[in-house]
C-alpha positions, 0 to 999 in steps of 0.5 A: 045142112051145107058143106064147106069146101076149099075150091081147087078149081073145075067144080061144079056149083052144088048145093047146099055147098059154100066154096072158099076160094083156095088161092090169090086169084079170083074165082070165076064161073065158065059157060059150063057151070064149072069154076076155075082160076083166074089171074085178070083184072090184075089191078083189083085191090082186093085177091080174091074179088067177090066183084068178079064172082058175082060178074060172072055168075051174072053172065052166065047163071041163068037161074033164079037164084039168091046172092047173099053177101055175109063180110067184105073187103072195103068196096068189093062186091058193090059192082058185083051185087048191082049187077045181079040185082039189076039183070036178075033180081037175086041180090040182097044186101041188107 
């Protein structure tokens, strides 16, 4: 069984652990692993983005993974979703 926690940020990707971000700003994972806060792309509708998540888990998680959307917002996630789907086949969207 997971766990759930609200992300303050500089945390490690665990599992089985869902992460909820915390503030307005858009969560985003670095080259080493950890997530952070980030204010840009400011004009993205919605605030927090799954979009810039799965951005940049696709840069840098080079795991062969799975990305499962459970709700969203409108459009958000779509540019998100494909990317993940087209560089590492780990996206399911049905």
């Amino acid at each position: 069984m997971g766990n759930a926690a609200d992300d303050g940020g500089n945390d490690r990707l665990e599992k089985p652990t869902i992460l909820v971000a915390g503030t307005n700003d858009h969560l985003s994972l670095r080259s080493d692993f950890t997530l952070h806060y980030i204010k840009e792309p400011i004009d993205y509708p919605y605030r927090p983005s799954v979009d810039v998540f799965f951005k940049s888990l696709a840069q840098y998680w080079n795991r062969k993974e799975t990305a499962v959307l459970l709700t969203g917002m409108g459009q958000d996630a779509t540019e998100g979703l494909s990317l993940l789907r087209s560089i590492a086949g780990m996206a399911h969207d049905r």
